[in-house]
Every structure is written in C-alpha cells, then in structure tokens.
C-alpha positions as CSV (number, residue, x, y, z in Angstrom):
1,X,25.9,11.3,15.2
2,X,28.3,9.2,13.4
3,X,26.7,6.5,10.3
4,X,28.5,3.4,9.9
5,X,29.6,2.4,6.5
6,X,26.6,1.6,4.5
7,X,23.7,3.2,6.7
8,X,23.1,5.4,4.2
9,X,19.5,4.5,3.1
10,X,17.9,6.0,0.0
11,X,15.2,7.4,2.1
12,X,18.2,10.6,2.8
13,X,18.2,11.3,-0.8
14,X,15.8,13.7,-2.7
15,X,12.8,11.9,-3.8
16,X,11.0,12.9,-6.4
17,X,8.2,12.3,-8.5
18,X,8.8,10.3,-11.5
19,X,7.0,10.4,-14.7
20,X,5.7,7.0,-13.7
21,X,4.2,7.7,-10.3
22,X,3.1,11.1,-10.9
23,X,0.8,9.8,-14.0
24,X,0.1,6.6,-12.0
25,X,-3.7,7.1,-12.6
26,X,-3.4,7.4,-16.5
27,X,-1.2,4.1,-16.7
28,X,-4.2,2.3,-14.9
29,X,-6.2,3.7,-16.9
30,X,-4.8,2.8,-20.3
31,X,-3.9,-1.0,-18.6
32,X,-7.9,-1.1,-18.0
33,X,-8.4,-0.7,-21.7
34,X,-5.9,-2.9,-22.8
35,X,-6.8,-5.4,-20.5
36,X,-10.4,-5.4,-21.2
37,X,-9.4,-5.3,-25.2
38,X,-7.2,-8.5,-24.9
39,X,-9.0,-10.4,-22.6
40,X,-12.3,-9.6,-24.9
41,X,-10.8,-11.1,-28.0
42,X,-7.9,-13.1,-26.6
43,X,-9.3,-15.1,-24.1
44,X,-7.6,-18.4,-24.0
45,X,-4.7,-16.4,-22.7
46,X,-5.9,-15.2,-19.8
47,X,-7.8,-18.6,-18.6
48,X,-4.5,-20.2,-19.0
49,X,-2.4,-18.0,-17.2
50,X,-5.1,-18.1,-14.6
51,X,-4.9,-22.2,-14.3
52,X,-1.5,-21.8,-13.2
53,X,-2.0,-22.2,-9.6
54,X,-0.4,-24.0,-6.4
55,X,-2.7,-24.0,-3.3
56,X,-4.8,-21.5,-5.0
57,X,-1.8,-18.8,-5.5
58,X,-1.4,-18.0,-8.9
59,X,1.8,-18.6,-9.9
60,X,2.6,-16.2,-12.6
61,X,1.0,-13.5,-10.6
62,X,3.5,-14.7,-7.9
63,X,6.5,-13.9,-10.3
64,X,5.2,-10.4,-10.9
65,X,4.8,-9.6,-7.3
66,X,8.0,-10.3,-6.3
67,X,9.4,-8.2,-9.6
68,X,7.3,-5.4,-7.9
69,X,8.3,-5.3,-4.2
70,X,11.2,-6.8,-3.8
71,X,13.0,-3.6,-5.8
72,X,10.2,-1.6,-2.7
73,X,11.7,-3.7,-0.1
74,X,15.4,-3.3,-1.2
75,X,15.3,0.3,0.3
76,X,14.4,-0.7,3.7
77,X,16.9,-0.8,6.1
78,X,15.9,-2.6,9.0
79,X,18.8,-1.2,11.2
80,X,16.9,1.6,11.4
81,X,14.7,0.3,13.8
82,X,16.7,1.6,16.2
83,X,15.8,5.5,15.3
84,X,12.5,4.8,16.3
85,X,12.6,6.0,20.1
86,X,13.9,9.3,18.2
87,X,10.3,10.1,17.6
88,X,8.3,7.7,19.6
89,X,4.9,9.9,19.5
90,X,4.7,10.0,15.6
91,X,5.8,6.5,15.2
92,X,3.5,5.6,17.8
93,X,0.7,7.7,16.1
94,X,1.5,5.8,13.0
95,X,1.4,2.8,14.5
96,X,-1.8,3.3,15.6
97,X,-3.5,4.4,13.4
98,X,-2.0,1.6,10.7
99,X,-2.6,-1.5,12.6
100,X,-5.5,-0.7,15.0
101,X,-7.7,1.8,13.3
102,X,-7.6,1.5,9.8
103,X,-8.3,-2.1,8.8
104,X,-11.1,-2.0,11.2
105,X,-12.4,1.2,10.1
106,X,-12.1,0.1,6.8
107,X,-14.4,-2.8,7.6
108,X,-16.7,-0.7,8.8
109,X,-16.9,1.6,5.8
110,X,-17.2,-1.8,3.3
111,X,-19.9,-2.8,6.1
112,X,-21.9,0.2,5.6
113,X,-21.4,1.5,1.7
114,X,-20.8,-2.3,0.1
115,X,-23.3,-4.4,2.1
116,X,-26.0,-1.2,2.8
117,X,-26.2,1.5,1.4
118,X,-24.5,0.4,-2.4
119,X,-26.1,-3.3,-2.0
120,X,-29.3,-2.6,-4.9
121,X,-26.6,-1.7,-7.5
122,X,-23.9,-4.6,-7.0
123,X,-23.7,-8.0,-8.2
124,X,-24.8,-9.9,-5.6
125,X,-22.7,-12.6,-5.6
126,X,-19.8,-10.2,-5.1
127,X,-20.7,-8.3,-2.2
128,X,-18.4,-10.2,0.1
129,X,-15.5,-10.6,-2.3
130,X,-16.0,-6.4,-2.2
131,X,-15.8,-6.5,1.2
132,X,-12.9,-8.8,1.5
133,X,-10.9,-6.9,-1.1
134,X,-11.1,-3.1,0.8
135,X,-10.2,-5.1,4.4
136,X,-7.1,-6.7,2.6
137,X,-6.6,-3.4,1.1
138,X,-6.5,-1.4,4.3
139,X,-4.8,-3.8,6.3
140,X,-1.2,-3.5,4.4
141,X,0.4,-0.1,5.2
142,X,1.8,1.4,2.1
143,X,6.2,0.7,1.9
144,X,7.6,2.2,-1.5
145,X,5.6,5.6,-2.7
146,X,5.9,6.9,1.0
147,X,9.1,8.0,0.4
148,X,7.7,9.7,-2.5
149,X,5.0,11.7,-0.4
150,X,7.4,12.1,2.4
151,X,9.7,14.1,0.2
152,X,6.6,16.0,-1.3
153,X,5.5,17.3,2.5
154,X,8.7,18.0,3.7
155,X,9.1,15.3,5.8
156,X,11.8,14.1,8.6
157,X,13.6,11.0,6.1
158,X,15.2,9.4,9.4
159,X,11.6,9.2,11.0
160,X,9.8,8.0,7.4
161,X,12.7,5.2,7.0
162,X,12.6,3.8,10.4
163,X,8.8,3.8,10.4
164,X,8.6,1.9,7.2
165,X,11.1,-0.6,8.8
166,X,8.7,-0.6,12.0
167,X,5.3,-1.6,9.7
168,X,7.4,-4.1,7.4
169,X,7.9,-6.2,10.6
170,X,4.8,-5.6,12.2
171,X,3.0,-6.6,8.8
172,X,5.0,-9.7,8.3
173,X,3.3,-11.1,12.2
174,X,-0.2,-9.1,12.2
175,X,-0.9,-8.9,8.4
176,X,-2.8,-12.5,8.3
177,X,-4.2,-12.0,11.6
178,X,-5.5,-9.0,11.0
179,X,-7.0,-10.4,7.8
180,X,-8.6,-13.3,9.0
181,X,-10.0,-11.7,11.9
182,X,-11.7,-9.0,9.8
183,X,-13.0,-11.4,7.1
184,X,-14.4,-13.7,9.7
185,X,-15.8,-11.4,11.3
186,X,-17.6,-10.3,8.0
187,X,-19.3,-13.8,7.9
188,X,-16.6,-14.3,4.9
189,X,-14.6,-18.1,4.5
190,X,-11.1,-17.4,4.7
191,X,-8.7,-20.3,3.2
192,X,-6.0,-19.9,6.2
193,X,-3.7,-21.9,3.9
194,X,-4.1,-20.2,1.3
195,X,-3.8,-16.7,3.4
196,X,-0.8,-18.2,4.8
197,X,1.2,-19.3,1.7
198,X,0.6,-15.4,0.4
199,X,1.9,-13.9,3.8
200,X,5.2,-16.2,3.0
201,X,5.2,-15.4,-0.4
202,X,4.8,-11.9,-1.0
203,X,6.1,-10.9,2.6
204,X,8.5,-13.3,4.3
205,X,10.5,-14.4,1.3
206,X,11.0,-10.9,-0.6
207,X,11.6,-9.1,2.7
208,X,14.4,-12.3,3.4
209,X,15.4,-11.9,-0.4
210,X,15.3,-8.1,-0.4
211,X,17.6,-7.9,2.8
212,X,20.2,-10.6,1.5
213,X,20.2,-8.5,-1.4
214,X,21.2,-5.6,-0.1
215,X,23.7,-6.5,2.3
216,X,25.6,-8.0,-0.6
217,X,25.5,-5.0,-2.5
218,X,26.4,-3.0,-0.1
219,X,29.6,-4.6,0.6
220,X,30.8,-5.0,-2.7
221,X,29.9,-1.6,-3.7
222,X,28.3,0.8,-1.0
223,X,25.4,3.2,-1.5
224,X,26.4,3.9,-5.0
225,X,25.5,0.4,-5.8
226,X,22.7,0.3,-4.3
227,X,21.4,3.3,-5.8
228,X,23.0,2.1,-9.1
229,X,20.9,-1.4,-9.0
230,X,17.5,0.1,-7.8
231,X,17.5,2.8,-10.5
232,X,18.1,-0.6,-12.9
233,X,15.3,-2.3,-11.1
234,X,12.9,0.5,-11.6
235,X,11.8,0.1,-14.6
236,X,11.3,-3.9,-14.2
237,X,9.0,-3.8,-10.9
238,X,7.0,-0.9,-12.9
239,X,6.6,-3.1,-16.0
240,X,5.5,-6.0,-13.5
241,X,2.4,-3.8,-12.1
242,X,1.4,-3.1,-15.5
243,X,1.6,-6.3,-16.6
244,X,-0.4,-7.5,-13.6
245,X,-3.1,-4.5,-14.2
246,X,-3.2,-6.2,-18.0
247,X,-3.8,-9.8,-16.1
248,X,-6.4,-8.0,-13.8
249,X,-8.3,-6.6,-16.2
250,X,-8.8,-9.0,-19.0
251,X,-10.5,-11.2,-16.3
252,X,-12.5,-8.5,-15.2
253,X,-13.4,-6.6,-18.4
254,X,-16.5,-8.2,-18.9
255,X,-17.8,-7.0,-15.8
256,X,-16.7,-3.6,-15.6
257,X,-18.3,-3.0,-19.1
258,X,-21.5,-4.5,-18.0
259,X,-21.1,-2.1,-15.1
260,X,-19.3,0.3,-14.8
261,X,-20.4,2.2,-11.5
262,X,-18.6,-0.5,-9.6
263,X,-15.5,1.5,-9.8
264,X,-17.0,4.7,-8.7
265,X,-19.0,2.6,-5.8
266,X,-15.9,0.9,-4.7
267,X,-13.7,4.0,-4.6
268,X,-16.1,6.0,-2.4
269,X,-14.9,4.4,0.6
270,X,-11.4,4.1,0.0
271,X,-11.8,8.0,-0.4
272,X,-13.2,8.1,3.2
273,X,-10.8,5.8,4.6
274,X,-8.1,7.9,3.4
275,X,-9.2,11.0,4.5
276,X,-10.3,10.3,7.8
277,X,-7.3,8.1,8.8
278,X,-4.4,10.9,7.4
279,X,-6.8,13.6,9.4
280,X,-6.6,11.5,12.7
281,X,-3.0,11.0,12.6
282,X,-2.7,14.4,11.6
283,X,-4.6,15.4,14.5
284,X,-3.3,13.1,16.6
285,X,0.5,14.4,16.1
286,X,-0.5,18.0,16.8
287,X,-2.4,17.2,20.0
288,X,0.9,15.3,21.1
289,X,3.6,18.6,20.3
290,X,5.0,16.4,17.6
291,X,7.2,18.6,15.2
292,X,5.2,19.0,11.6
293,X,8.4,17.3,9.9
294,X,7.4,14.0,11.2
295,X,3.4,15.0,11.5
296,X,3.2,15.2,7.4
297,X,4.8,12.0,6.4
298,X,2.8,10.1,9.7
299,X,-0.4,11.3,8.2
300,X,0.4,9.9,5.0
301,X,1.9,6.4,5.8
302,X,-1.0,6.0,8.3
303,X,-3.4,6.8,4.7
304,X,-1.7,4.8,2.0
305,X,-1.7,1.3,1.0
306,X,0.6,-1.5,0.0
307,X,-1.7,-1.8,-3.3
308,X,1.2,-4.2,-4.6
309,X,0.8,-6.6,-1.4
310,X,-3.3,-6.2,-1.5
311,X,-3.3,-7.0,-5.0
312,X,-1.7,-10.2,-4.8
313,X,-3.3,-11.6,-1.9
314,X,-6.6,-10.6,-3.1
315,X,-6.1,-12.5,-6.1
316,X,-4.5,-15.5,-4.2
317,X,-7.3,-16.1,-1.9
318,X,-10.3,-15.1,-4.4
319,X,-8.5,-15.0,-7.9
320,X,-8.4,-13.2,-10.6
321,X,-11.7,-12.6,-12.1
322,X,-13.0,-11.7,-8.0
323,X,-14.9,-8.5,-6.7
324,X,-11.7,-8.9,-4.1
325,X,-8.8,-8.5,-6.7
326,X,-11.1,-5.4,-8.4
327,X,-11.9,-3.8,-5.3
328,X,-7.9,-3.6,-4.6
329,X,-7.3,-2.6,-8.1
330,X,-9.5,0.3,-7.7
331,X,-7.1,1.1,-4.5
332,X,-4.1,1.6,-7.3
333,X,-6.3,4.2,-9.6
334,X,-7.2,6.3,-6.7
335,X,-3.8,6.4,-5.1
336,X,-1.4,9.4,-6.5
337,X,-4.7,11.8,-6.7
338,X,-6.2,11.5,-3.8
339,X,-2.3,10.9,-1.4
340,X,-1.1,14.0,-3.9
341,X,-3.9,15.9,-2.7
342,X,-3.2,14.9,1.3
343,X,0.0,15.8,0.4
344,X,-1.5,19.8,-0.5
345,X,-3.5,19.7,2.9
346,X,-0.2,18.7,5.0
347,X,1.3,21.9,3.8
348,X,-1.1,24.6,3.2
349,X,-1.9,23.4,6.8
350,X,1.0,24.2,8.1
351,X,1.0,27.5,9.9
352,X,-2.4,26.2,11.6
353,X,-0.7,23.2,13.0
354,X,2.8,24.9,14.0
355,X,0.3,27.5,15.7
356,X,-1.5,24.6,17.8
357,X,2.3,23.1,18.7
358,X,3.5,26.8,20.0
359,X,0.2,27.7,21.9
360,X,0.8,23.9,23.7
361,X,4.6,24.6,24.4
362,X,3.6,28.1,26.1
363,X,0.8,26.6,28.5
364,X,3.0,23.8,29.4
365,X,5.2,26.9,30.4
C-alpha cells in the first residue's frame, strides 16, 4: 500500500526507552522530596501559585499541561483512523476494555479498598476526593508512553497509532461523561463547569493546537521536521511534569509525612486495575484469533493511563492540596514498573498464546 506524503507517523520508528521514562519512578521520587522540602520551608510560594485560578482551574498548572501533552498529542495522526477496520477485533477489544470496563471497574476497586476495606487508616475527610482521583485516573486511556510499551512487546505500530487516534476522539466526547457519571454515582459533587472547562483545556484545545501544529510542519519540512521539533520538545513537556510533581507535592507534603501509608493504600488498587484489565484484553484477543502483534500493545493501552490528563483534571476540580490530585500522582509513580512488568508477561507469554491462536485456526478447520 502506497503512504501519501507526510503519513509517516513516529509510531513506524523504533521506540525506545529513554533515560527519562525508563527511571520514571526515581524522578517522582526525588520530585516528592523536593516538593515536600520547598513547600515545608517555602510556603508562600506554593499558596500563591495555588490562588491563581479561573473557574477553579489553576492557571499555571494549566500552562504546564499543555507543555506536557501537546508535544504527546503532536504524534497522533488522526488520518489514521482509517487503519482501524485493519484490525477491528483488537481495536475493538481495546475499546472495550478502555471505555466500558475500566473506569467502572476502577470505581469499584476505590469502592471496595478506599471506602471499605482501607477506610480506618485514611483521613476521613478525603475518602471521596480518593475515590474521585482513581475514577479520573482510569477513565483517561494512556496516549504518549504506549508507543513506548508497544515497541517493548513487539507490537503492530500501524494498529498502536490508529488506536491511539481512536481513544483521543473518543476521550475528547465520553471523558466528562464518563467522569461525571462515575463520581455521581459515588455520592461525590461534581462541578460540571469546572469538569467542562478541563475537558476544553487539556483535551479539545491541545488536540486542536497539536494537529494545526503538525500539519504545518509537515508541509514545510516533512517527517524530518517533525521528528526534528518533537525531539526539541522533549525535554520541555518532561521538565513541565516535573515541575508539576514539585507543585503537587509541596501542597501535599504535609500529609504524606504525617502519613505515609496513603501511598501504599492508594497504589494497591491501581495495581489491581492494571493487572486485571491488561489480562482481559489479553485474554480477550486470544479467544478472538487476534495475531499476538496487535494482542501485546491492546493489553497495554487497555492498562495504562493518561496520568498527564488525570493529573490536571484532578487538580482542576479538587485542587492542589486534594486526596484527588495525590491519588492520580500515585498513578505516575507506579506507572513504568508495573506497565514494564506487563510488558515481561506479553512476551514470556507468547508461545502459550500463539499456541491458543493455532489450536483455534485448526478446529475452525
């Protein structure tokens, strides 16, 4: 099949894992230290930056999301859409699994460890902002680092780009919805205006932006410049997330030191949520024939988050010193380990599930 001029998408090139993302866990880490450490002794900083608000978004924050996706969103190419029919089961396992399984499983997790089972050794008063920060979490499919752990498990690129294409469009009409739903139907108040203006902000306009963006270079210089101004972009949206995590944690240090289990209590669901919802797909794919290619990197989008997204709507609609922007937070520091080792399973699983697609192709015989 011949590509027009400027179909290329960076998805087709090698990814790797860069210093950054493979030590992702040890930058949050040092940005919780820092952050507690300045927002300890500095803390007229932080409670101005966190005045700077416009219908409750903060606008700083706003800055620094758009420094971290829009480079994300740059790589999409939404004329890929039209692969999708290549591999209709996968996407549609994908699909499936991201939009009506796990925000709602999610939900049920938070239901059961936050407001149950971990209830006696939580702050009270932030029980549903907990709650309200894993939903968020769950309910924005992951966009940038699954290229990453497409590449690591050998995946189809054609199949990961146009399913990335497919959620970015679904998010930018069921994201809200999806959100509201689920926090009302956890008994928690959602500020619809406030949930809207974040779904424009950090959606709508960078996804607009990004696009615009890339057409134009593009035209004036192909792939090559493309490539050229993302790897220039890099190290600007990485710098934004760490500067964020800094925000974060200066308005939270004082209540992780007071307690510090909230971290390990919030994580243990997100651990489950992972697991279980890369397994289904997993599972799904290989009951359906689908070839392994397109299996592994549909497990993993159907697992991983949009932390950047979740982050930045948490702290819009509960700000920055909420259980809900911690709770997200604690989606970042748990991401590369536990998608890196979903990544392991997808391959040393291999020969089981290519075994399960032969045995189906002979009895359809």
């Amino acid at each position: 099949m011949t590509k027009q001029a400027g179909s290329i998408d960076s998805a087709e090139a090698p990814e790797a894992m860069g210093l950054f993302e493979r030590y992702l866990t040890l930058w949050v880490a040092l940005c919780i230290v820092v952050g507690i450490g300045l927002g300890h002794f500095f803390p007229a900083p932080f409670h101005a930056v966190g005045g700077m608000e416009v219908a409750r978004v903060n606008m700083p924050v706003a800055v620094l999301i758009w420094l971290m996706i829009i480079p994300m969103l740059l790589r999409i190419d939404f004329a890929a859409l039209h692969q999708v029919r290549e591999h209709w089961r996968g996407v549609g396992v994908t699909v499936f699994v991201n939009w009506a399984v796990k925000p709602f499983s999610m939900a049920l997790l938070a239901w059961l460890f936050i407001d149950n089972l971990f209830r006696p050794w939580l702050p009270a008063d932030q029980i549903d902002s907990y709650i309200a920060g894993l939903i968020i979490l769950a309910a924005a499919p992951c966009t940038a680092m699954v290229f990453v752990w497409s590449n690591l498990s050998d995946g189809e690129p054609h199949f990961t780009l146009s399913q990335v294409a497919l959620n970015d469009t679904i998010m930018v009409f069921a994201f809200a919805p999806i959100v509201g739903l689920l926090l009302g139907l956890s008994a928690i108040i959602v500020p619809w205006d406030t949930l809207v203006i974040s779904v424009v902000l950090f959606i709508v306009v960078p996804v607009i932006l990004a696009q615009i963006m890339r057409g134009r270079l593009l035209a004036s210089g192909g792939p090559e410049r493309l490539e050229a101004t993302l790897a220039l972009l890099k190290p600007v949206s990485l710098m934004a997330l760490l500067a964020t995590l800094v925000l974060l944690f200066g308005f939270q240090g004082e209540q992780i030191l007071g307690q510090p289990m909230v971290i390990v209590l919030l994580a243990i669901p997100i651990l489950i949520q992972v697991y279980f919802n890369s397994g289904l797909a997993y599972v799904l794919n290989r009951q359906l024939g689908v070839a392994h290619c397109v299996a592994g990197p549909s497990a993993l989008i159907g697992a991983s988050n949009f932390f950047e997204l979740a982050v930045a709507t948490a702290i819009g609609l509960f700000g920055f010193s909420s259980g809900a922007a911690l709770a997200t937070v604690v989606g970042v520091l748990v991401e590369v380990p536990v998608m890196l080792s979903v990544v392991k399973i997808v391959r040393k699983t291999r020969p089981w599930y290519e075994r399960g697609i032969s045995k189906r192709m002979v009895e359809g015989e």
